[in-house]
VEXKOL-698038 format. One record per residue (C-alpha): residue number from 0; z, x, y. Coordinates in steps of 0.25 Angstrom, whole numbers, plus 5000, padded with zeros to 4 digits. Each point is the difference from the previous one (the first is absolute). Layout:
<recs>
pos->NUM; z->Z; x->X; y->Y
...
</recs>
This chain:
<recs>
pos->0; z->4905; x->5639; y->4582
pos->1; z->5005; x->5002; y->5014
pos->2; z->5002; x->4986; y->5007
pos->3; z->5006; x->4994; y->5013
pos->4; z->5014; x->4998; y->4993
pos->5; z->4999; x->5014; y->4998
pos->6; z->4994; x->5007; y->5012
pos->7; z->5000; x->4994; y->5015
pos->8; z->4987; x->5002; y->5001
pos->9; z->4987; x->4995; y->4990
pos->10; z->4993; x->5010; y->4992
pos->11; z->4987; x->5004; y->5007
pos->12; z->4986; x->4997; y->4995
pos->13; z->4989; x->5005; y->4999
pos->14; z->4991; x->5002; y->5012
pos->15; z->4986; x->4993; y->4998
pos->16; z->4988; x->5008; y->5003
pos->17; z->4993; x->4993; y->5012
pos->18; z->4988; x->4998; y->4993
pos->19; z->4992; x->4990; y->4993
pos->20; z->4999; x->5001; y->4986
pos->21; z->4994; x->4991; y->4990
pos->22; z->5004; x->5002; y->4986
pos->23; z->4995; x->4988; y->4994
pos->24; z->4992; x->4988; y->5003
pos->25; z->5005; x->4990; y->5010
pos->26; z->5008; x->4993; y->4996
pos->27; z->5007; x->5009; y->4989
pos->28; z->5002; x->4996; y->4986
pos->29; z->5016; x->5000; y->5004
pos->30; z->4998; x->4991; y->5011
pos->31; z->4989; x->4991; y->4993
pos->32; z->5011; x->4996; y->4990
pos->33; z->5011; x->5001; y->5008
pos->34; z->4994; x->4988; y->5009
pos->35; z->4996; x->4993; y->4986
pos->36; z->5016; x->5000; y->4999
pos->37; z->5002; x->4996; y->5015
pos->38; z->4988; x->4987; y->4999
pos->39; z->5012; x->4996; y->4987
pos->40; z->5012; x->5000; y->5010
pos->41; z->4997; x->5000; y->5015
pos->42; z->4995; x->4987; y->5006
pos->43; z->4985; x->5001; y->5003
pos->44; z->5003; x->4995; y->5013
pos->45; z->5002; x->5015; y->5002
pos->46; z->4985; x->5005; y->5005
pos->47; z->4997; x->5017; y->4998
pos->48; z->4990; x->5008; y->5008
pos->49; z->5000; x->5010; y->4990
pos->50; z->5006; x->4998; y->4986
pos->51; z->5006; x->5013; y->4999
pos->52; z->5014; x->5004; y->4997
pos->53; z->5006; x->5012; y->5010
pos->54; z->5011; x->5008; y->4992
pos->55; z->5004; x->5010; y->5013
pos->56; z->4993; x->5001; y->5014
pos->57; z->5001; x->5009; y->5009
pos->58; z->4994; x->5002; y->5015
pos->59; z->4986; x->4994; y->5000
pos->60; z->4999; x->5000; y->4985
pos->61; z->5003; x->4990; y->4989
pos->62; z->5004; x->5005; y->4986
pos->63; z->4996; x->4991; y->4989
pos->64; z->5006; x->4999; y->4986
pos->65; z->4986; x->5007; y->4993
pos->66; z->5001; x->5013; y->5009
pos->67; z->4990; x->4995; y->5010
pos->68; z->5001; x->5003; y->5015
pos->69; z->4997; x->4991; y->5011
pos->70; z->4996; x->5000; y->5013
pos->71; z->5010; x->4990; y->5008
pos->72; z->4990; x->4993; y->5011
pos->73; z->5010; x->4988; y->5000
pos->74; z->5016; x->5005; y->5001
pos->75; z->5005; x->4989; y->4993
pos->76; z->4993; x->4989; y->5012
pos->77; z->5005; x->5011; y->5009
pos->78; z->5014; x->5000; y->4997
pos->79; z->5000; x->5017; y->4995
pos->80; z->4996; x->5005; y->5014
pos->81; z->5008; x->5010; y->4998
pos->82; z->4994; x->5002; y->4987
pos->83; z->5005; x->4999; y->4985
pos->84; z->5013; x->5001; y->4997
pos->85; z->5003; x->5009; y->5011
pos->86; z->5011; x->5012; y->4996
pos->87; z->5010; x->4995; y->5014
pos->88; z->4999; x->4984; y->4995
pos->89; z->5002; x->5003; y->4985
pos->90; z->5012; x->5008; y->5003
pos->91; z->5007; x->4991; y->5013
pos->92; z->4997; x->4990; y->4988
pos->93; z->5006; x->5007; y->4988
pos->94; z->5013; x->5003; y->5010
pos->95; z->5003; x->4987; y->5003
pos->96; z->4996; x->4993; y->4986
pos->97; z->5012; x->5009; y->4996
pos->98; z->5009; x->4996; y->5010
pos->99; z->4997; x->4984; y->5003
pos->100; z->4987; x->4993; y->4996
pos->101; z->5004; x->4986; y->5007
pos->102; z->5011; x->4993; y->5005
pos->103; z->4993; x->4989; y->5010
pos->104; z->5001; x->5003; y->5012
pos->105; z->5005; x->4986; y->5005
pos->106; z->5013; x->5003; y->4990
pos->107; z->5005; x->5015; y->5004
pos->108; z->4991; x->5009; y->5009
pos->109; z->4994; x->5012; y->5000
pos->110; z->4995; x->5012; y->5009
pos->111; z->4985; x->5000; y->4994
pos->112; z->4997; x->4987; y->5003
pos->113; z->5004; x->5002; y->5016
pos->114; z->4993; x->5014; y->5000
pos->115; z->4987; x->4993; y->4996
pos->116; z->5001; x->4990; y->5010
pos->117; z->5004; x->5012; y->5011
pos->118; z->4988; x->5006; y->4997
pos->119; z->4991; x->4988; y->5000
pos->120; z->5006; x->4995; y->5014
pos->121; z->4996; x->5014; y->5005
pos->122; z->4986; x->5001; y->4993
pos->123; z->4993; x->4988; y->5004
pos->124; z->4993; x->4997; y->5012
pos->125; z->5009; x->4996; y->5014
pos->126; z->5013; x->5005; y->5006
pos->127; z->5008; x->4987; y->5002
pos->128; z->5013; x->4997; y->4992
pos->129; z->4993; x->4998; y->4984
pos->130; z->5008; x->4997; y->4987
pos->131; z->4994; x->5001; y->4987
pos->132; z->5003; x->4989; y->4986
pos->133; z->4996; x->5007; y->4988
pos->134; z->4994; x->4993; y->4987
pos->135; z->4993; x->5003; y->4988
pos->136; z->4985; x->4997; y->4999
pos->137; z->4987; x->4999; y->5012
pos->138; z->5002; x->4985; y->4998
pos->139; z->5015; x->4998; y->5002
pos->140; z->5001; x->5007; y->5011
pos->141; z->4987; x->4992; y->5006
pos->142; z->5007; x->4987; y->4996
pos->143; z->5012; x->5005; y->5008
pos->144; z->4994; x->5002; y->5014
pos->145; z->4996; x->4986; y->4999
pos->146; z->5013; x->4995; y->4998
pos->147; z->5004; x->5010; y->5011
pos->148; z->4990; x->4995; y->5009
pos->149; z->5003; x->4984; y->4997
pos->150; z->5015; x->5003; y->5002
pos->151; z->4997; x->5006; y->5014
pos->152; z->4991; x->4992; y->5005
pos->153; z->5003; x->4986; y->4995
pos->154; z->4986; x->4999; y->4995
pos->155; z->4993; x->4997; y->4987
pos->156; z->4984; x->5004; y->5002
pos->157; z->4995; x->5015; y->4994
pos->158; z->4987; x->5004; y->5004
pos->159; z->4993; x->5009; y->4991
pos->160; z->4986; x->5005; y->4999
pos->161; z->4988; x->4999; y->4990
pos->162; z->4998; x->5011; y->4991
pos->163; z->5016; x->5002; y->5000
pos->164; z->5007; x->5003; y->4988
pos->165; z->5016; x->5000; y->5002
pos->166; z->5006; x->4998; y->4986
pos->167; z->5001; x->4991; y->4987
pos->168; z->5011; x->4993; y->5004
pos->169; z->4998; x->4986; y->5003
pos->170; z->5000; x->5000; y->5015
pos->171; z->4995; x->5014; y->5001
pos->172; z->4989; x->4996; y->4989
pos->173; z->4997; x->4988; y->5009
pos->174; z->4999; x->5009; y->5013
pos->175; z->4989; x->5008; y->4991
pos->176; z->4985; x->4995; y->5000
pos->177; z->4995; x->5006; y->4988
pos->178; z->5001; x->4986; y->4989
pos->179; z->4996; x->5009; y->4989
pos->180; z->5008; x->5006; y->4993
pos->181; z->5012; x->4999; y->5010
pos->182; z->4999; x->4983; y->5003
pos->183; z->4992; x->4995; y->4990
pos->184; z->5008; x->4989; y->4992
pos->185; z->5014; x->5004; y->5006
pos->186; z->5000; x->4988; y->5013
pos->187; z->5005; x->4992; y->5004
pos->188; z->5003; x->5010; y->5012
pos->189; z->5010; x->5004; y->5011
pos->190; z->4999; x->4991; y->5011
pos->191; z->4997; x->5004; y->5016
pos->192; z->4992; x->5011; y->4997
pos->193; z->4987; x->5000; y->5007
pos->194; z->4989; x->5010; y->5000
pos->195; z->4990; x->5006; y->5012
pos->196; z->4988; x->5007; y->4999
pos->197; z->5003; x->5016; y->4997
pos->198; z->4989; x->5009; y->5008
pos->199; z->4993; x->5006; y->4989
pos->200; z->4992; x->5009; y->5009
pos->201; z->4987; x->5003; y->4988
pos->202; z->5001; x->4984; y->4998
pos->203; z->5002; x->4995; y->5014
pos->204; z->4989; x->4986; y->5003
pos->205; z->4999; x->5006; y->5014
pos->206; z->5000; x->5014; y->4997
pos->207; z->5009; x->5011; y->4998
pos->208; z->5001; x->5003; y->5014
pos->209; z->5004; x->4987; y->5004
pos->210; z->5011; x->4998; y->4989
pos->211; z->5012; x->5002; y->5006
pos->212; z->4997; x->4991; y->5012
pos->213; z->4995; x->4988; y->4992
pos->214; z->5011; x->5002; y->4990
pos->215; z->5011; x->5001; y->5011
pos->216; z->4994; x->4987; y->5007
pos->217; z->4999; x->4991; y->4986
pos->218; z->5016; x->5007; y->4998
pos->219; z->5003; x->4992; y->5014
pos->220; z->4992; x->4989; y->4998
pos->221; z->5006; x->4996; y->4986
pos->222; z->5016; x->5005; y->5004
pos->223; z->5000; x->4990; y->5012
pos->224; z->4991; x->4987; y->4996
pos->225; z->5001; x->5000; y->4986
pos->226; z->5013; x->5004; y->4997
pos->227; z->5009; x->5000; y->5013
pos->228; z->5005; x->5014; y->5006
pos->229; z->5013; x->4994; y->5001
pos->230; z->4999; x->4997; y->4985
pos->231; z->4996; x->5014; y->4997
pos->232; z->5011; x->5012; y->4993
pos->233; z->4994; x->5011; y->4997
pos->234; z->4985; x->5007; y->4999
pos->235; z->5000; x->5007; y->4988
pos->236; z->4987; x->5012; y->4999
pos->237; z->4999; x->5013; y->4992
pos->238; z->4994; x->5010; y->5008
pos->239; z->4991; x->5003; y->4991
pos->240; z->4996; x->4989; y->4990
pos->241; z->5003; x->5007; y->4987
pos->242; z->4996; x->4990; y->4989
pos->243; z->4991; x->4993; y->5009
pos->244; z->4991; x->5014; y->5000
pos->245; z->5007; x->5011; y->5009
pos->246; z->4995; x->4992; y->5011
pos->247; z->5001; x->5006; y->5012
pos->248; z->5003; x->4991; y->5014
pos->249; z->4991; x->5004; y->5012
pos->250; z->5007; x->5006; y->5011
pos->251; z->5010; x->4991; y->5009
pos->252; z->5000; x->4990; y->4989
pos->253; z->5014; x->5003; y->4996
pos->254; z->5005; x->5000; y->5015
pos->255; z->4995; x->4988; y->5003
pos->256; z->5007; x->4993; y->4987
pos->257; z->5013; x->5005; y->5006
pos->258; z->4995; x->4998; y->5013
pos->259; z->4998; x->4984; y->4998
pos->260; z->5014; x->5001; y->4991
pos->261; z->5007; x->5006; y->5012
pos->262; z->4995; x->4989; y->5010
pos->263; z->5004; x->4988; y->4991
pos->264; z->5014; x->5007; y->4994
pos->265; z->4994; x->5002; y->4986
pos->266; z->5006; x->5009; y->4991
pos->267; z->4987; x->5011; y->4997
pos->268; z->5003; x->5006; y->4987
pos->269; z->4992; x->5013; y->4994
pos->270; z->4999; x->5001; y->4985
pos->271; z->4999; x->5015; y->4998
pos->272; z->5003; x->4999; y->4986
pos->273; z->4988; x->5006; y->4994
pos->274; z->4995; x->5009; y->5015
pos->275; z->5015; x->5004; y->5003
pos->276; z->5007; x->5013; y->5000
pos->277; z->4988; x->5008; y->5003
pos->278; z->4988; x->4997; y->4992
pos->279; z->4991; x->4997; y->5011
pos->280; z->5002; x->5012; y->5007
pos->281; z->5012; x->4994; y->5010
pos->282; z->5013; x->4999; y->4994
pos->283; z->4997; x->4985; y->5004
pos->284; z->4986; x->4994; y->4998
pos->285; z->5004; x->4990; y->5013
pos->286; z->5003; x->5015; y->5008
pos->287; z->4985; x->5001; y->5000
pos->288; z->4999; x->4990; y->5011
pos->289; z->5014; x->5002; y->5006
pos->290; z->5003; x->4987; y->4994
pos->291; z->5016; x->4996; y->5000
pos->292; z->5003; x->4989; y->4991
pos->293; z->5013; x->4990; y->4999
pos->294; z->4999; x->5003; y->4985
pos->295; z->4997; x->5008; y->4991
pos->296; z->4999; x->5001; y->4984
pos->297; z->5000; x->5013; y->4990
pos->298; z->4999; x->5002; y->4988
pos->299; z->4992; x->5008; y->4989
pos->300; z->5002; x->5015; y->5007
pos->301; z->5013; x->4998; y->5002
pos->302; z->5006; x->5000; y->4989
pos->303; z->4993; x->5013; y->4995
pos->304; z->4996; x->4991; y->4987
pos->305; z->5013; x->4993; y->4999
pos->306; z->5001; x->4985; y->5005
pos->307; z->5003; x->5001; y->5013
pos->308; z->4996; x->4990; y->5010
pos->309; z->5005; x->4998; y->5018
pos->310; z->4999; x->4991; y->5011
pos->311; z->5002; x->5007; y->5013
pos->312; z->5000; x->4995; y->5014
pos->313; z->5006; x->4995; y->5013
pos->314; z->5016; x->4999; y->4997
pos->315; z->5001; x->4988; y->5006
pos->316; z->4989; x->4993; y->4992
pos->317; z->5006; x->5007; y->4987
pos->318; z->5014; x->4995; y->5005
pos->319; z->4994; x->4984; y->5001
pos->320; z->5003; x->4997; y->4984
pos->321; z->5014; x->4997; y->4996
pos->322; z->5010; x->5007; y->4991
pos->323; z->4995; x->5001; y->4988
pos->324; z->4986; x->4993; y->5002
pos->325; z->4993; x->5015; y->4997
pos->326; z->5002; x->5008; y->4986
pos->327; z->4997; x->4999; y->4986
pos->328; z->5010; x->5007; y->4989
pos->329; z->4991; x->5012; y->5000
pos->330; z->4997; x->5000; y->5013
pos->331; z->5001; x->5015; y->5004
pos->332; z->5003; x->5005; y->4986
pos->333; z->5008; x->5014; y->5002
pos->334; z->4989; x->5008; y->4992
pos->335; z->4989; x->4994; y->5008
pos->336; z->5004; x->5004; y->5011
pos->337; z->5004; x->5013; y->4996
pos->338; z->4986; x->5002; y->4996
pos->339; z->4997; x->4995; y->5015
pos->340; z->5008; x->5010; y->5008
pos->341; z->4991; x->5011; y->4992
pos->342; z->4988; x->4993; y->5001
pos->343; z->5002; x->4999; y->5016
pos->344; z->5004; x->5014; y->5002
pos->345; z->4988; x->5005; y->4991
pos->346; z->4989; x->4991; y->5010
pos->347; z->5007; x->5005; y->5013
pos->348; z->5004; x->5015; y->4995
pos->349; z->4987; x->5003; y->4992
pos->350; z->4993; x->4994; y->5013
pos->351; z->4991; x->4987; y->4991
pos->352; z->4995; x->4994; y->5012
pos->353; z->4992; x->5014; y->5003
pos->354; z->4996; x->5000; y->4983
pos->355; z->4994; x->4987; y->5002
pos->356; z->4994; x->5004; y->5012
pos->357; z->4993; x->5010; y->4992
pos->358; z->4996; x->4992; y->4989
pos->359; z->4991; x->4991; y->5007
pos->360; z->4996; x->5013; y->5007
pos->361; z->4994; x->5005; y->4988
pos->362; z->4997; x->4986; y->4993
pos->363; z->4993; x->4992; y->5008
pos->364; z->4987; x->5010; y->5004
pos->365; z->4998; x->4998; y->4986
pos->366; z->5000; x->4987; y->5000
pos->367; z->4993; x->4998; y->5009
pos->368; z->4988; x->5007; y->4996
pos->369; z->4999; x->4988; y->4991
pos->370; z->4997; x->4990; y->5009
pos->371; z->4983; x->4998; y->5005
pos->372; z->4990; x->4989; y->4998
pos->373; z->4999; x->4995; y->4987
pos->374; z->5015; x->5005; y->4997
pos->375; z->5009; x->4993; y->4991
pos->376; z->5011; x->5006; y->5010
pos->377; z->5000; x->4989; y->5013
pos->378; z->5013; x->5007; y->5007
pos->379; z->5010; x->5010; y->4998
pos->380; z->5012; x->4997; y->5006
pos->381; z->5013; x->5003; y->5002
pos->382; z->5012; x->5011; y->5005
pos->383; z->5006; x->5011; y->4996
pos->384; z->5002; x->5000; y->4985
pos->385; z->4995; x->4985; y->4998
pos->386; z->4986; x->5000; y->5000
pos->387; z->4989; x->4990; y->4994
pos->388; z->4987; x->4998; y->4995
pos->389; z->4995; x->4985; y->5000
pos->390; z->4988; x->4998; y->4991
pos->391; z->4990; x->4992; y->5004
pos->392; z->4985; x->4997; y->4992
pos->393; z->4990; x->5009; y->5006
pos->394; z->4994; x->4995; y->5012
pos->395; z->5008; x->4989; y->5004
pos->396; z->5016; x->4998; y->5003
pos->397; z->5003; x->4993; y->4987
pos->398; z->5012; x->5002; y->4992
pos->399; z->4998; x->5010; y->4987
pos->400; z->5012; x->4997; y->4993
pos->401; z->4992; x->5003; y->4985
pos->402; z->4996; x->5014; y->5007
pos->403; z->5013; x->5003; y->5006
pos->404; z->5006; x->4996; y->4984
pos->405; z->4990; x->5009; y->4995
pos->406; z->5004; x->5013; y->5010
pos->407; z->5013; x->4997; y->4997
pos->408; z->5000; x->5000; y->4985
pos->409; z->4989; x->5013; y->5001
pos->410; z->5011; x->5008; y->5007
pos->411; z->5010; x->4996; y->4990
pos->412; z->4994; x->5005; y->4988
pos->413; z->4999; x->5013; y->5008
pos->414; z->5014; x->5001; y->5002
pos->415; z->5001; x->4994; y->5014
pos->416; z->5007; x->4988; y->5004
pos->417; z->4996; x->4991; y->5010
pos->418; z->5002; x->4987; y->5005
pos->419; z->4994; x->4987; y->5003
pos->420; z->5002; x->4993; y->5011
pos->421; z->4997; x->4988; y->5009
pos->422; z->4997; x->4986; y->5002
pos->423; z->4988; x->5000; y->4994
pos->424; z->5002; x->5011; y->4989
pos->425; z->4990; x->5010; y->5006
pos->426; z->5008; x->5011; y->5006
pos->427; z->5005; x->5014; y->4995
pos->428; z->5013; x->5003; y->5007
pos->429; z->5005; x->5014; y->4999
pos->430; z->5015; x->5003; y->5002
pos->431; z->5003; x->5014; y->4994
pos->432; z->5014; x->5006; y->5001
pos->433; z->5002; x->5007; y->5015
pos->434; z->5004; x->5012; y->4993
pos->435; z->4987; x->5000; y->4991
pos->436; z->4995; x->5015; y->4997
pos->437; z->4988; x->5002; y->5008
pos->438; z->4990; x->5005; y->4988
pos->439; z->5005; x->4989; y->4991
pos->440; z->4998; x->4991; y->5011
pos->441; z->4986; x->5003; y->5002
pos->442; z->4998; x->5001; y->4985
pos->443; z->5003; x->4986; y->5000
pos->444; z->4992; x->4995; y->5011
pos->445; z->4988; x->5007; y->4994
pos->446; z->5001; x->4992; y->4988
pos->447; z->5001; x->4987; y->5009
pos->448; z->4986; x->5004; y->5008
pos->449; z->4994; x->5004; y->4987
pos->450; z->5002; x->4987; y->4993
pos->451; z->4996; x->4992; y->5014
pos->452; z->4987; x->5008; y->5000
pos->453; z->4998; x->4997; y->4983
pos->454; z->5004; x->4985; y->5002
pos->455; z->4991; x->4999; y->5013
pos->456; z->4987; x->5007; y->4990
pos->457; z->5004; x->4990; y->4990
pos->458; z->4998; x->4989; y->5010
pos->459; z->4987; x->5004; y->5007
</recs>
């Protein structure tokens, strides 16, 4: 058996076929007593989508341990953008695993760590002077452009939206409006976090074409009599509410948030975890409105599957916390980064912003032809490769979280997976891998229209 202690490079596997191929039922008799085995070990605070258990994955399909193949519609909460186990990430990884897999980065340096944050300072969106802090996970790195912001501004107040989601941790699980399953019996909560109204267009009281005005006007309104401007550090907003349910913010919403932060010296921070570094069709999903934030937080992509997390903005802001007030002992592991060097020159040289471009090109028409009176489709929404479905009963604008269970569950069995999402449990969100194969992609959206269309008979 040939291994890295003998060889410097890992043995190649074996390509899998980009097809869906179902072997078994769903879940397979592997995985079903294999998740028997895992309900006896692993805290059941520990939710699954699908309880099946992957053994290899490779592009836009997931191999699991009874043969079958999947269809990936999810990339891991869109952190496989580059798709599974990409051949340049797994052997930049394998490299360094066999030269350094950690040293900390706050004890003795190393060239990885500085090459990510290059890259990042060059990527996102601006040309002032920018500096870039590396961490590990979405919600570290969140946490951490609040410190930022409070050190720079000598504020305490956050200002998030409803329908955000920014992490479990406690202050970014307070910053998060969903109770269940994210709040619900974990309080007492983070102090100085208020939230606004977010403009969620198909939801809008005064209509979807007045959302961005009203919302903008409540923004003012609750910033300056309710909680003090001058109290105020940072605006925190994904832009695109990813949990919330892929919700899109009407035009010129996003530049009158910074807009209002820049007139009252607020610190305006984007969370492009889950829309960053492509998937919406920009590299940035802020770029779609020629948005510049002070802040900005990555994640997920990054890493090409590796945990990997940034803050990136203006130097000076970056600069305001002290030495030593940023890091964390694997703050900027070696190997992650590694896997992020690949992962950014995959996104930029295999040209991901044009893949997801082409994705919503080929999938939204077909979504679309779902919606109609008396549809359980209400909107599709989204950009680029991160597109939704909110499900509604027929007729009205009420939430269908037992339909959007039932679409989901129906894709699964058919070897697809899929994802649930938002505040009120009713939307499929679709994030497949940027580099998915255009007929296995379609194969995979068909099974999604066909189970809408079977779960919609079932309901008339």
């Amino acid at each position: 058996m040939t291994t890295l202690l003998d060889s410097d490079q890992p043995a190649a596997l074996e390509e899998v076929e980009q097809v869906r191929r179902l072997v078994t039922e769903i879940p397979g008799p592997r995985s079903r007593a294999l998740h028997e085995a895992r309900q006896a070990e692993v805290s059941s605070g520990f939710g699954v989508t699908l309880p099946v258990f992957v053994e290899r994955a490779s592009g836009g399909v997931l191999v699991d341990v009874d043969g079958n193949q999947l269809v990936d519609l999810a990339s891991g909460i869109a952190v496989t953008s580059i798709g599974a186990s990409h051949p340049e990430v797994a052997r930049r990884v394998a490299e360094q695993a066999a030269k350094v897999t950690h040293t900390c980065f706050m004890v003795t340096e190393y060239e990885g760590f500085v090459d990510v944050a290059a890259r990042l300072n060059r990527l996102t969106p601006g040309d002032h002077a920018k500096k870039t802090a590396l961490f590990t996970t979405g919600a570290e790195a969140v946490e951490n452009a609040v410190k930022i912001a409070r050190a720079a501004t000598g504020r305490s107040a956050v200002v998030v939206l409803g329908h955000a989601y920014h992490g479990r941790s406690l202050l970014t699980m307070t910053m998060t409006a969903k109770n269940l399953p994210y709040k619900n019996g974990f309080g007492p909560f983070a102090p100085e976090v208020y939230r606004v109204p977010s403009p969620y267009p198909y939801r809008w009281p005064g209509g979807a074409e007045n959302a961005a005005a009203e919302a903008l006007a409540q923004l003012r309104d609750i910033i300056t009599t309710q909680i003090g401007a001058h109290n105020v550090a940072a605006i925190i907003a994904e832009p695109i509410q990813g949990e919330g349910g892929f919700i899109v913010p009407p035009a010129g919403y996003l530049a009158g948030v910074a807009e209002l932060a820049r007139e009252h010296g607020i610190v305006f921070v984007a969370d492009e975890i889950q829309t960053g570094l492509a998937r919406t069709g920009e590299m940035f999903a802020v770029d779609h409105e020629g948005v510049v934030p002070d802040l900005i937080t990555t994640a997920k992509a990054l890493g090409g599957g590796l945990p990997l997390a940034a803050v990136t903005g203006r130097a000076e802001l970056m600069d305001a916390a002290p030495v030593g007030g940023l890091g964390g002992t694997y703050a900027g592991n070696p190997v992650a980064c590694a896997a992020a060097v690949a992962a950014l020159d995959v996104i930029e040289n295999e040209d991901l912003v044009g893949k997801a471009r082409a994705i919503e090109a080929v999938v939204r028409p077909v979504l679309e032809d779902l919606l109609g009176p008396g549809s359980v489709v209400g909107e599709v929404r989204g950009r680029g490769a991160m597109l939704a479905l909110e499900l509604v009963r027929p007729g009205t604008t009420d939430p269908a979280p037992e339909l959007a269970k039932a679409v989901a569950a129906a894709c699964h069995a058919e070897g697809v997976v899929t994802l649930v999402c938002g505040t009120y449990g009713n939307v499929i969100r679709l994030l497949p891998p940027l580099v998915i194969d255009h007929a296995l992609l379609l194969d995979g959206v068909g099974v999604l229209v066909s189970a809408i269309q079977r779960v919609a008979g079932a309901e008339s």
